[in-house]
C-alpha positions as semicolon CSV with decimal commas, in nm:
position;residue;x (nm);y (nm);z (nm)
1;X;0,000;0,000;0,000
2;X;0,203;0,365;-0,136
3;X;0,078;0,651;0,126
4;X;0,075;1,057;-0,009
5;X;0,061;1,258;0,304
6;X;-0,092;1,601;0,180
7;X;-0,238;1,923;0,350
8;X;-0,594;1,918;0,217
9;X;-0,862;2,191;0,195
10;X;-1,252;2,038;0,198
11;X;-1,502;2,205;-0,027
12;X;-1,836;2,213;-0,008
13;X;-2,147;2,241;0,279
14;X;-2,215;2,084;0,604
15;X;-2,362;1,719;0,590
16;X;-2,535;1,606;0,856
17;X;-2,291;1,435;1,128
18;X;-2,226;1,058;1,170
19;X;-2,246;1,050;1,534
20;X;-2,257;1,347;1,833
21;X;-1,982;1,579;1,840
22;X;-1,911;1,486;1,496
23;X;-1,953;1,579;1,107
24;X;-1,903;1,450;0,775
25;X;-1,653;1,657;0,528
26;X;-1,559;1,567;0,138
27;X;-1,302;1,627;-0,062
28;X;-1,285;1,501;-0,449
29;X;-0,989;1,263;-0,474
30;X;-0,837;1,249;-0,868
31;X;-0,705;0,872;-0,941
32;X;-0,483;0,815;-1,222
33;X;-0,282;0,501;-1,336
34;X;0,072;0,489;-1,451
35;X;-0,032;0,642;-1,827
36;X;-0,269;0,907;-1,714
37;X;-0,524;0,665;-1,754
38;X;-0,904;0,664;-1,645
39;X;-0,933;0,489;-1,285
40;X;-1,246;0,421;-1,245
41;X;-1,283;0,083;-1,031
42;X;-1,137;0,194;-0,678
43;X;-1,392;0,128;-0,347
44;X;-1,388;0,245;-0,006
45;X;-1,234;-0,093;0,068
46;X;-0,914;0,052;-0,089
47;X;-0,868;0,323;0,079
48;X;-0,757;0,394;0,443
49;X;-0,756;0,812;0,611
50;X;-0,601;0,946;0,899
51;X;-0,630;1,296;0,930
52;X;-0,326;1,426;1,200
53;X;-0,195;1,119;1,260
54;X;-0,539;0,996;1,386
55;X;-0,745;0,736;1,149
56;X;-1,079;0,832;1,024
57;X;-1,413;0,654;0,935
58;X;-1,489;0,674;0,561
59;X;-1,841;0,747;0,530
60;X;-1,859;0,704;0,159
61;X;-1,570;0,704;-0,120
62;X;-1,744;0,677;-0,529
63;X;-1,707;0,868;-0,801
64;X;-1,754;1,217;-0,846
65;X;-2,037;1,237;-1,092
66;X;-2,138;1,581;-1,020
67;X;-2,273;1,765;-1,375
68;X;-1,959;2,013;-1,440
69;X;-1,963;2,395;-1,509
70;X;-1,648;2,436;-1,724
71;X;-1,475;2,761;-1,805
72;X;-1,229;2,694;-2,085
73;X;-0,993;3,057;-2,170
74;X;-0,782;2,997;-2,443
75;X;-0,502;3,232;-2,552
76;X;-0,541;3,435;-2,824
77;X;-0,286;3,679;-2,875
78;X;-0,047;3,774;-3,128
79;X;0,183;3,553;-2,996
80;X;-0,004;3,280;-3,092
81;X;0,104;3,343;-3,429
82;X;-0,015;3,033;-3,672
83;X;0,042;2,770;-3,403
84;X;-0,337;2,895;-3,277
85;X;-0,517;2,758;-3,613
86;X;-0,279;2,491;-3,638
87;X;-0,249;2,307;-3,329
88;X;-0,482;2,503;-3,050
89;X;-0,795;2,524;-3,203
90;X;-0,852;2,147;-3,303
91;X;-0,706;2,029;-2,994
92;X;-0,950;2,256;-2,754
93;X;-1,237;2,100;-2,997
94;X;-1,145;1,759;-2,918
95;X;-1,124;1,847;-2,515
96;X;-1,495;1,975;-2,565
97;X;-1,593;1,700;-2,781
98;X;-1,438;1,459;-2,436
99;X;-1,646;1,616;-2,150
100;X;-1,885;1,415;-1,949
101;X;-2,226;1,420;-2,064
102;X;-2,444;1,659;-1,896
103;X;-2,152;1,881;-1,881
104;X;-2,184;2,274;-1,967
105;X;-1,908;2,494;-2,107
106;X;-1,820;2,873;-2,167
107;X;-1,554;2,967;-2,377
108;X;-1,289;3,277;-2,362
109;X;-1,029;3,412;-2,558
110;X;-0,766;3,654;-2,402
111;X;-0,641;3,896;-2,730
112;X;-0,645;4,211;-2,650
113;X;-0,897;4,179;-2,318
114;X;-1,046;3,872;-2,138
115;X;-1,457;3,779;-2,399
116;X;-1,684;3,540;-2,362
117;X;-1,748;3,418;-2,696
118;X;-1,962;3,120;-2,616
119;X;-2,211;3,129;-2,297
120;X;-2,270;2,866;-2,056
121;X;-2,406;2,586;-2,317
122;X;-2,391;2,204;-2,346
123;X;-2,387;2,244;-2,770
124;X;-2,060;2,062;-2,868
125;X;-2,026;2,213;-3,200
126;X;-2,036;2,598;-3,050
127;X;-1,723;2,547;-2,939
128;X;-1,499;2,486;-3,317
129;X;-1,748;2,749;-3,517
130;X;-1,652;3,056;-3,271
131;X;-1,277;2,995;-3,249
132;X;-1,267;2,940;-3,578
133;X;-1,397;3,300;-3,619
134;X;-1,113;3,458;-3,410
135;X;-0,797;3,569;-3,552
136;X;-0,507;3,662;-3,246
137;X;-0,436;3,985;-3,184
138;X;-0,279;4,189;-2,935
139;X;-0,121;4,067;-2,602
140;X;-0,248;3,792;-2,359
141;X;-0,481;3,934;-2,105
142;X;-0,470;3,559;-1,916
143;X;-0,455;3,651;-1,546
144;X;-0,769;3,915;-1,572
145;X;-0,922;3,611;-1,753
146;X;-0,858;3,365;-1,462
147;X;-1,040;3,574;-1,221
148;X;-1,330;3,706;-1,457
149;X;-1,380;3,348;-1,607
150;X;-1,426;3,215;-1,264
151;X;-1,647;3,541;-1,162
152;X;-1,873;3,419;-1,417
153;X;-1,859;3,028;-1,378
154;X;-1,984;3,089;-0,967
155;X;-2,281;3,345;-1,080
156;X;-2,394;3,105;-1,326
157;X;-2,332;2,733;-1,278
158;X;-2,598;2,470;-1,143
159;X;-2,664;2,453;-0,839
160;X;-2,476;2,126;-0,716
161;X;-2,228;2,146;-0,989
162;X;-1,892;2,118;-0,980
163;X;-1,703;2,362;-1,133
164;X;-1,380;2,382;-1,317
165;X;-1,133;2,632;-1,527
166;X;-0,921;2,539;-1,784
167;X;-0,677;2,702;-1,948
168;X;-0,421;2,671;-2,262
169;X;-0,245;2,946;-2,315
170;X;0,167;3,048;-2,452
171;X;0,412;3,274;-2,249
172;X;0,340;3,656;-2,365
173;X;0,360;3,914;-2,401
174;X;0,146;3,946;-2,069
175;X;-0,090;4,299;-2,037
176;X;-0,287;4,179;-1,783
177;X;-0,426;4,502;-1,481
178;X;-0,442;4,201;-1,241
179;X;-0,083;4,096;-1,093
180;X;-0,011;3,732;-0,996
181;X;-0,133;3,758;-0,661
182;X;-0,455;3,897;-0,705
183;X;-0,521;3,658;-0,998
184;X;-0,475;3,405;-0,767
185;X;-0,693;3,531;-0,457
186;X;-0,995;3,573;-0,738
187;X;-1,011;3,306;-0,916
188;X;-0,950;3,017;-0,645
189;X;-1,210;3,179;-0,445
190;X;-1,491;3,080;-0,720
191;X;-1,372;2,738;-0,891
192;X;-1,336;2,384;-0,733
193;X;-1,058;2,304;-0,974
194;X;-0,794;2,424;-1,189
195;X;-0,665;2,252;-1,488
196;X;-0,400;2,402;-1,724
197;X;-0,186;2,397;-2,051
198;X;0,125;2,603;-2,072
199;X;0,289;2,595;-2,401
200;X;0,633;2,748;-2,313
201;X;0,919;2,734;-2,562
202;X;1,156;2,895;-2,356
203;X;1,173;3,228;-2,572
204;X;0,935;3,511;-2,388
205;X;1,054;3,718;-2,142
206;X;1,144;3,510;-1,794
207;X;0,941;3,726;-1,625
208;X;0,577;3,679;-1,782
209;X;0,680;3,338;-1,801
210;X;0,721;3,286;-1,405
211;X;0,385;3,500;-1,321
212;X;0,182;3,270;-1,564
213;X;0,373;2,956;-1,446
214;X;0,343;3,101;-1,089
215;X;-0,112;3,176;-1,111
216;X;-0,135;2,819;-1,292
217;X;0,080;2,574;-0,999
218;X;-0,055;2,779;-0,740
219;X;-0,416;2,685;-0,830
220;X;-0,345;2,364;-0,965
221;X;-0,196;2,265;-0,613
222;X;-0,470;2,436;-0,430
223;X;-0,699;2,296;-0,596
224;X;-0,564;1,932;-0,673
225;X;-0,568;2,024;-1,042
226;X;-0,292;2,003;-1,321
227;X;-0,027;2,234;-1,511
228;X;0,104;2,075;-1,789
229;X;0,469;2,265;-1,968
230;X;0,465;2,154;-2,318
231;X;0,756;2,297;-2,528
232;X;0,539;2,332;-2,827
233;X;0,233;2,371;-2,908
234;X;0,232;2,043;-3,117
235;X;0,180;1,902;-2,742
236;X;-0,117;2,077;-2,687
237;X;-0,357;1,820;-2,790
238;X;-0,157;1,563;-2,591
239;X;-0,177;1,765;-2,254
240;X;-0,580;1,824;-2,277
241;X;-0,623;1,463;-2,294
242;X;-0,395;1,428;-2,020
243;X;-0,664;1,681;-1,852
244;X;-0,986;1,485;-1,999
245;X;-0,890;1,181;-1,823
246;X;-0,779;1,403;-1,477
247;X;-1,187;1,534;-1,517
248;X;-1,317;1,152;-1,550
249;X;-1,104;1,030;-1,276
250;X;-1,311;1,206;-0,990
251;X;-1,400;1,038;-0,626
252;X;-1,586;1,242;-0,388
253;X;-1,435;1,075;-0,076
254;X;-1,659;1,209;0,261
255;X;-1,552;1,129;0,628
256;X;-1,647;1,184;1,001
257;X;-1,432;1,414;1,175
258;X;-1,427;1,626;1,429
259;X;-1,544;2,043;1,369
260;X;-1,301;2,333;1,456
261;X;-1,028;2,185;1,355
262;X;-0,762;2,454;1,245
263;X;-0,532;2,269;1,037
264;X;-0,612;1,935;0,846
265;X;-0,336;1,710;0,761
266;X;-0,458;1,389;0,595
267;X;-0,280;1,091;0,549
268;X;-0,482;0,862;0,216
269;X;-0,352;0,544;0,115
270;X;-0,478;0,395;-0,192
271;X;-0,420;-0,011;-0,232
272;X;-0,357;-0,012;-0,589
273;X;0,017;-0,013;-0,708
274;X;0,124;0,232;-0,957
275;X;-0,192;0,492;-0,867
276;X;-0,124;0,865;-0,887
277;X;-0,343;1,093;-0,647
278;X;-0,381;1,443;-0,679
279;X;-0,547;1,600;-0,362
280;X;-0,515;1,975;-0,292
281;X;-0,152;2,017;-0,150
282;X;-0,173;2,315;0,032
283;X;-0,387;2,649;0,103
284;X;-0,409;2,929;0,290
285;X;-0,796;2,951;0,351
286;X;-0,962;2,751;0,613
287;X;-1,138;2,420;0,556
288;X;-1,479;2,376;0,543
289;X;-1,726;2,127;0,564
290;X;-1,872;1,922;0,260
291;X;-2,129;1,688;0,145
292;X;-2,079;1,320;-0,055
């Protein structure tokens, strides 16, 4: 049995508690084998929790089939050059094509300033007709985009849903108002999960290439997400099916606990050799309580 110890933050709302003095939290759990593959056959029987050293009861552990609210921003800047109609665009269509059914999508482009160009839809084929119809331009707006795409997705996902951002975007030039930081304390304050594509070929300034590298680990770990660094954008298409199977590979794992706990420190291990788990590594907000 291979144990991750990780410093986990709980989304979600109270659930009624196992026993007196007690209450149930959840946390979704991302299982992945060896080749980024779909795990999809894991039980509560394979998995043991202690949360500060002390073990836990697992109240329920199945997978995550919560409808998802998806924001997808994709950059569209100058810098883009040909490699957006060559590579980009067909490989976001086949990511959109790959969601789960029932699943809803909005779509943004960052030349020039952070636009919706599709709404909050669940039509497939949206998706290929407007990008087609952009041309880049201008610099990448990306970290005003993180924080207004995830505005958007909390003022107008389903209730119950869970909701995700996902970005693919190259390394400048950056115009953004917001700076790293504030990117960061906006957008992970309204998404569960962060999923990105960096396509860095080592040539923009190191700068703009840190504060985008810095917004998408930061909320990829907070979040127990994924930043993938491809060094061209030939890889693009590679990475978002890295990040269609991460999406698929959901558990909602709930537990009794005790409240007022400060800091949570749990200890998961999985009884399946060669599993990868992503969990939420560290944050600075408190935990909260959560629901199966």
């Amino acid at each position: 049995m291979s144990a991750l110890t990780l410093v986990v933050f709980l989304l979600g709302q109270a659930a009624p508690a196992t026993a007196p003095g007690t209450e149930v939290r959840a946390l979704t759990v991302t299982l992945l084998g060896e080749k980024d593959q779909e795990v999809t056959d894991i039980s509560a029987a394979d998995v043991a929790l202690a949360e500060n050293g002390v073990s836990r009861d697992i109240v329920s552990f199945k997978p995550d089939r919560r409808p998802l609210s998806v924001a997808i921003i994709v950059d569209t800047s100058l810098a883009m050059g040909a490699s957006y109609r060559l590579n980009v665009v067909d490989a976001v269509v086949g990511f959109v094509a790959r969601l789960p059914e029932g699943a809803r999508y909005a779509l943004w482009t960052t030349g020039d300033r952070p636009t919706k160009i599709v709404d909050h839809t669940d039509d497939r084929q949206a998706a290929g007709d407007a990008l087609r119809r952009v041309a880049p331009q201008g610099g990448n707006m990306m970290l005003d985009a993180f924080a207004e795409a995830a505005g958007d997705l909390k003022k107008l996902s389903r209730e119950g849903d869970r909701t995700v951002v996902v970005a693919v975007t190259g390394t400048g030039p950056e115009l953004s108002y917001r700076d790293k930081y504030r990117a960061v304390e906006e957008a992970e304050k309204n998404a569960e999960l962060f999923l990105s594509v960096q396509i860095d070929s080592g040539e923009a300034d190191f700068e703009m290439r840190s504060s985008l590298s810095y917004v998408m680990d930061r909320l990829a770990r907070a979040t127990g997400g994924r930043h993938e660094v491809v060094l061209s954008a030939m890889g693009t298409d590679t990475a978002l099916r890295k990040l269609s199977a991460h999406l698929r590979s959901g558990y909602r794992l709930a537990y009794a606990t005790l409240p007022d706990i400060k800091k949570r420190k749990l200890d998961l291990s999985v009884a399946r050799l060669g599993t990868r788990l992503f969990l939420p590594i560290t944050s600075e907000r408190e935990d909260s309580p959560g629901e199966p």
